[in-house]
C-alpha positions as CSV (number, residue, x, y, z in Angstrom):
1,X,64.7,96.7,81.8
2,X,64.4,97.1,77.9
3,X,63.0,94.6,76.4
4,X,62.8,95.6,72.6
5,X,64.6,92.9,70.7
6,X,62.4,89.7,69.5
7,X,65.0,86.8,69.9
8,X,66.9,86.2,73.2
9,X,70.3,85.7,71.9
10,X,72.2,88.3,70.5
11,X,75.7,89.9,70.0
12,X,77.2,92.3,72.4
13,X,76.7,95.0,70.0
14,X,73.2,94.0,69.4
15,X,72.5,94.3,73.1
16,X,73.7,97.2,73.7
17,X,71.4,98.6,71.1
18,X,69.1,97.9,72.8
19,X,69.8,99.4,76.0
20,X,71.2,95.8,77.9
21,X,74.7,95.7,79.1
22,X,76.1,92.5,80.5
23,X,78.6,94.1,82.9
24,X,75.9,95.9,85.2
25,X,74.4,92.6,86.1
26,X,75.5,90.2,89.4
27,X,78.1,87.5,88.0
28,X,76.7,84.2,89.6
29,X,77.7,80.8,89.7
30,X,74.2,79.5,90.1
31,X,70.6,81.0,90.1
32,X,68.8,81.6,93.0
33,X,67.3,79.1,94.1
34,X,63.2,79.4,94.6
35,X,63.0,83.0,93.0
36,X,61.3,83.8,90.0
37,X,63.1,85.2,87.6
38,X,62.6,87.0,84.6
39,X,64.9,85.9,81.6
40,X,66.4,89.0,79.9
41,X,68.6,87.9,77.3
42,X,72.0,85.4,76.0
43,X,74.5,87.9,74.9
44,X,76.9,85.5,72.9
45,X,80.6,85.9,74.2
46,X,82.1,83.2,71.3
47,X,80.4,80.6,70.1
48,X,81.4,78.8,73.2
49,X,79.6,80.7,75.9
50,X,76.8,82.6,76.8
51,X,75.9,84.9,79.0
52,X,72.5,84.7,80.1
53,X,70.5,87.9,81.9
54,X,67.6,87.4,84.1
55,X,66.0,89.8,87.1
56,X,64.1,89.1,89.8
57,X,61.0,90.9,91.1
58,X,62.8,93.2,93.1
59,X,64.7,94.2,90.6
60,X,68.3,92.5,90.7
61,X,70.0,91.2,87.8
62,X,71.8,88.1,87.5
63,X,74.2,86.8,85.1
64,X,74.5,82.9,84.5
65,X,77.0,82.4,82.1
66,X,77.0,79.0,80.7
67,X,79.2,77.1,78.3
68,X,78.4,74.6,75.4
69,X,78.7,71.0,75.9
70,X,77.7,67.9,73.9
71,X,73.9,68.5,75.3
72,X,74.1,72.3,74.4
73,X,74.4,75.2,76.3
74,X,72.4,73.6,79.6
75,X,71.9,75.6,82.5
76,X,72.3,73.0,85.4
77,X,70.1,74.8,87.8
78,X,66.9,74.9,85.4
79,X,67.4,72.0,83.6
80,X,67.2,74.0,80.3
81,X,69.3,74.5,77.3
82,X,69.7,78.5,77.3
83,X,69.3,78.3,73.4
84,X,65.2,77.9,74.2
85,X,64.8,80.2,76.6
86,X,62.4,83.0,75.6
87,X,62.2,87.3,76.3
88,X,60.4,87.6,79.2
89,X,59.9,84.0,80.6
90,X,59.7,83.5,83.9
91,X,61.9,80.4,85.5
92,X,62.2,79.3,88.9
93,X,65.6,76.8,89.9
């Protein structure tokens, strides 16, 4: 998985430049639980959601998406608002 881009939010447009397309990944209600995983990116939908890529180390890709409440855009399963999430941390729910 491509991992050239420094921030990981971004546009649709922005990451498909750089090689990451949200449609190929698992749509998921909730992480899975006790597996590493890898976080990818947040490709922005509107400024209400966002999708957020991670992979595992066998290689499948999940897609969280979450949307914005009051506390921000908090992923229940990792306790963590997807806004501070970095490239390439790893995150266990």
């Amino acid at each position: 998985m491509p991992t050239h881009h420094e921030r990981f939010t971004m546009s649709f447009r922005q990451s498909c430049a750089c090689g990451i397309d949200y449609r190929e990944f698992e749509r998921v209600d909730s992480l899975p639980i006790g597996i590493p995983l890898v976080a990818i990116a947040g490709v922005w939908g509107d400024c209400y959601n966002l999708r957020c890529l991670f992979m595992d180390t066998d290689g499948n890709q999940y897609l969280r998406n979450v949307f914005r409440t009051k506390n921000g855009y908090l992923i229940p399963e990792l306790g963590v608002d997807a806004k501070m999430i970095k490239i390439g941390q790893v995150v266990l729910a």
